[in-house]
N, C-alpha and C positions, 0 to 999 in steps of 0.2 A: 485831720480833715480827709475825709474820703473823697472819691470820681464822684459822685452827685454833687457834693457840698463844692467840690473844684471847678464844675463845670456852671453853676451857679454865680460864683464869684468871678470867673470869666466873662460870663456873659453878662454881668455888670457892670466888667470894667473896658469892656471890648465898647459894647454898646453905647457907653458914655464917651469914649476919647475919639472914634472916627464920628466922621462926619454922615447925617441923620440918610442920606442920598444913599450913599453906601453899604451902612448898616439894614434898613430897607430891602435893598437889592439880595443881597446875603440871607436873610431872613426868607424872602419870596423864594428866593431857590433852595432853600429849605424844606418850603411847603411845598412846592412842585414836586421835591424828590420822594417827601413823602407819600404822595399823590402818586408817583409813577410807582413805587415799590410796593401801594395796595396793603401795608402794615395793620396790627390791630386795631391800632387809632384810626385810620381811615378806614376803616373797615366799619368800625362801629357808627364812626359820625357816619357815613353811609347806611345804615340801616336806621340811625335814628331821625337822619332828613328822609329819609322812604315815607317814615311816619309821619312827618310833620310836612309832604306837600300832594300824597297820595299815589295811588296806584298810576294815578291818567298818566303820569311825568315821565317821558323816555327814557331809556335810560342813559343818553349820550347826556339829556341835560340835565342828568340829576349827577352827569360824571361833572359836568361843568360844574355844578351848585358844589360838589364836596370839596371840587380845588378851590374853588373862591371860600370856603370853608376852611379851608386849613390854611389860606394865605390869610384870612382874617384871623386866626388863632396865634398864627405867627407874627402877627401884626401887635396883636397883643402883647405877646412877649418881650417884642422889639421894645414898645413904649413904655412898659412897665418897667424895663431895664434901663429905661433914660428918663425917668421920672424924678429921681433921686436930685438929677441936675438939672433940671427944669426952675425958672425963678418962680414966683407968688404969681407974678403977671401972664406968664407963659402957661402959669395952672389952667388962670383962669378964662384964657384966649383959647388954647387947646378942647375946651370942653364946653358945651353946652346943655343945662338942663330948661326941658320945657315942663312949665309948670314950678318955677321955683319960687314965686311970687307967694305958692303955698306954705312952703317950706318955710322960709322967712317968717310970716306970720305966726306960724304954729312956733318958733322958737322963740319970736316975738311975747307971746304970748305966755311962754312958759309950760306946755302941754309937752313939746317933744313931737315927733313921730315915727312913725315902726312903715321901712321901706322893703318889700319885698322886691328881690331882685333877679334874675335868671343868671346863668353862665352868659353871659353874650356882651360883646362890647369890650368897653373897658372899664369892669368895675371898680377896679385901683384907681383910676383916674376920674373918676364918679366920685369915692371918698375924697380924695388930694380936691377936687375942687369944693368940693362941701368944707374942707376945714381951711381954706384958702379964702374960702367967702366971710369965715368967722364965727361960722357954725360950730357948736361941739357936736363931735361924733364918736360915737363907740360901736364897735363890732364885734364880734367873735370870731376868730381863727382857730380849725382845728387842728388840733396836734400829730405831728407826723413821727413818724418812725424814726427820723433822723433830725435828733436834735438839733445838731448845727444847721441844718437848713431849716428849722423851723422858727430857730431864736435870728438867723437872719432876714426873714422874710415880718418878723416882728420889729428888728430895728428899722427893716427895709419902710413898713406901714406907718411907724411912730413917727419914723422921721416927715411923713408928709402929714404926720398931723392930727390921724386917727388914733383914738384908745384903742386897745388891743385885747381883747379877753380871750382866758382858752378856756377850750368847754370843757377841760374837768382840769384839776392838780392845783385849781387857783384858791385864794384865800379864804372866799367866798362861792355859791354858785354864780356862776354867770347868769343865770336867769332873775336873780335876786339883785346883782348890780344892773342887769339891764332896767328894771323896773327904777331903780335908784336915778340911773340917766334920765329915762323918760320925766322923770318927774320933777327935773331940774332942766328940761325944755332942750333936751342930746338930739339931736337925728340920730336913730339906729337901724343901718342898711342890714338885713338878712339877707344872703343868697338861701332861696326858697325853691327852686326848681328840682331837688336831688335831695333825695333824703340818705343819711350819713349814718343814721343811730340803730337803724333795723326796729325802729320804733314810731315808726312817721306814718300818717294818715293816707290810708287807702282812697286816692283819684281819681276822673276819669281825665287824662289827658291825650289829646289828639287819637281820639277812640280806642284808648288803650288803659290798662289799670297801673297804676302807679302809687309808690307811697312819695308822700312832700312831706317837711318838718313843721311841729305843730309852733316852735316856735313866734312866726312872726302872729298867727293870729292867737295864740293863746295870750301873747304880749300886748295886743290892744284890747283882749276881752277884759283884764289885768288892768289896766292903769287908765282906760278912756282914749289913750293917745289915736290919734288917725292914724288909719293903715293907707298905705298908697304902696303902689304895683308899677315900677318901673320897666320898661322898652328903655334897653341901650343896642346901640349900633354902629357902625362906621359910617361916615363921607371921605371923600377922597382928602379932603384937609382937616379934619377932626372927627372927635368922637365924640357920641350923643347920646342923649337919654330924654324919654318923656314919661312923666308922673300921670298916673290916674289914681280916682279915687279924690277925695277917700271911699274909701268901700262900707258899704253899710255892715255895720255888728248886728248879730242878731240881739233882740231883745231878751235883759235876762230874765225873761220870764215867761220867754218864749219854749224853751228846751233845757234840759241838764247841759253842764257845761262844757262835756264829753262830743254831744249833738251841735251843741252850737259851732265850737272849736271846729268839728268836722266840714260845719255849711262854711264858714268862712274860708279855711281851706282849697274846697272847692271853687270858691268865687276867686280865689290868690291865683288857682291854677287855670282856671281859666282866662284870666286877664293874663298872665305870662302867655299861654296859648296864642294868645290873639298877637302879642306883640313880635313873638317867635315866628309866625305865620308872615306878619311884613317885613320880617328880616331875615331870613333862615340859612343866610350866608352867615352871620355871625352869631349864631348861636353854637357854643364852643363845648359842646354834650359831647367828649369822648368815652364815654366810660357807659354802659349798662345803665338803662334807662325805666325799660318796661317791665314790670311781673314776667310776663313767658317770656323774658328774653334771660332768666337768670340760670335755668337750664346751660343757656351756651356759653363759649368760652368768650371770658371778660375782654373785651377791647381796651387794650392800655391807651395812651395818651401818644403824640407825635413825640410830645415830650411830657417829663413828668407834672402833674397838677400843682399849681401853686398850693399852699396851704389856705384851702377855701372860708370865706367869710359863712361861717355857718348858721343854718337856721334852728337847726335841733338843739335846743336850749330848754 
């Protein structure tokens, strides 16, 4: 076991035995420190909130916007780490989704549907309440360089309930059992806001060019299922998420399915835009974002990236 894969297992054993008060406070001064020491992580999420709330923003309060940014990143981390010990009721008390009335129905129904997601929130705890509701859900997690932390943050997922797919080394393509889920009525959340593959469709987001994973909408041009475009975010007593959508597919007889994939895309990125735009304290984009920012040198994380639910499938 190496110093990542130790400090992992610490902070999941730390985080579950003190009490929530505590753990919290330790967390927050966390974020502060990283905040005061100006690191790559804050540095980047600093240039990527510039993007996301414009030139007019002072910069005293766009120094405010990056610490209440990294204390909502570390906030995440806190509750991901204490998720494991959380009961069925505590899932489903901690979390709320608006718009779930859709969800329901569509699994009702047997259709499934394809949820584009952003970095922001708590999307671990978005999954844990979808398979707490009695939802099936499948995602994909991509593969890290350090295995044991990768096959932990798998038992870590499994155990709240989510299928787990990797996006390559599995049995089958994951794009092939996603389609399989869909059509046995699975909720399947994408994080769609970062493309991972070096193969993701050229965006325009928050006036800037970007590639996104063609994943979630090549998944509904694919099997019919609704796509919906989820806003997660923090309140001081829980975390939250609201569904839009579904979003309109283009018609297949509209464009090749190269053209189409691309308009859908764009409408993915823009509805994350809008929802990042009302929260952008917790939107949790450490990492290189825009085309011309790939020139500079990469902003790592406060702390290392969990093993992200991927879209490039």
């Amino acid at each position: 076991m190496n110093l990542t894969e130790l400090g992992y297992v610490a902070g999941w054993r730390l985080a579950r035995a003190l009490p929530r008060p505590v753990v919290a406070a330790a967390f927050r001064a966390g974020a502060d420190r990283a905040h005061r020491a100006r690191g790559k992580g804050a540095t980047r999420l600093r240039a990527n909130l510039r993007r996301v709330v414009g030139p007019e923003m002072p910069e005293a309060e766009l120094d405010a916007l990056v610490r209440r940014g990294l204390r909502s990143y570390a906030r995440y981390w806190m509750e991901a780490f204490r998720l494991p010990s959380l009961s069925r009721e505590q899932i489903l008390a901690s979390f709320h989704l608006g718009g779930s009335e859709l969800l329901g129905a569509d699994v009702a129904a047997g259709r499934g549907a394809v949820v584009a997601l952003p970095h922001a929130g708590n999307w671990d705890a978005a999954g844990a309440w979808v398979a707490a509701t009695g939802w099936p859900i499948t995602t994909v997690a991509e593969r890290l360089q350090q295995e044991g932390v990768y096959q932990r943050f798998l038992a870590f997922r499994r155990s709240l309930g989510m299928e787990i797919l990797p996006t390559h080394g599995g049995t089958r393509p994951a794009f092939d059992v996603l389609v399989d889920r869909l059509g046995a009525g699975a909720v399947v959340p994408l994080l769609a806001d970062r493309d991972l593959s070096a193969r993701g469709i050229e965006v325009d987001f928050f006036g800037g060019r970007t590639r996104m994973p063609a994943g979630p909408a090549l998944l509904a041009i694919r099997t019919g299922a609704p796509l919906y475009v989820a806003s997660l975010w923090y309140e001081p007593e829980m975390a939250r998420a609201q569904l839009e959508g579904p979003l309109p597919v283009p018609d297949p007889d509209s464009a090749p399915l190269d053209e189409r994939v691309r308009v859908l895309t764009q409408r993915i990125a823009d509805c994350l835009a809008a929802g990042i735009a009302r929260h952008p304290q917790d939107w949790h984009m450490l990492q290189r974002m825009w085309l011309d920012q790939r020139g500079s040198t990469d902003g790592g994380s406060a702390a290392p990236p969990p093993p992200a639910s991927a879209g490039s499938v």
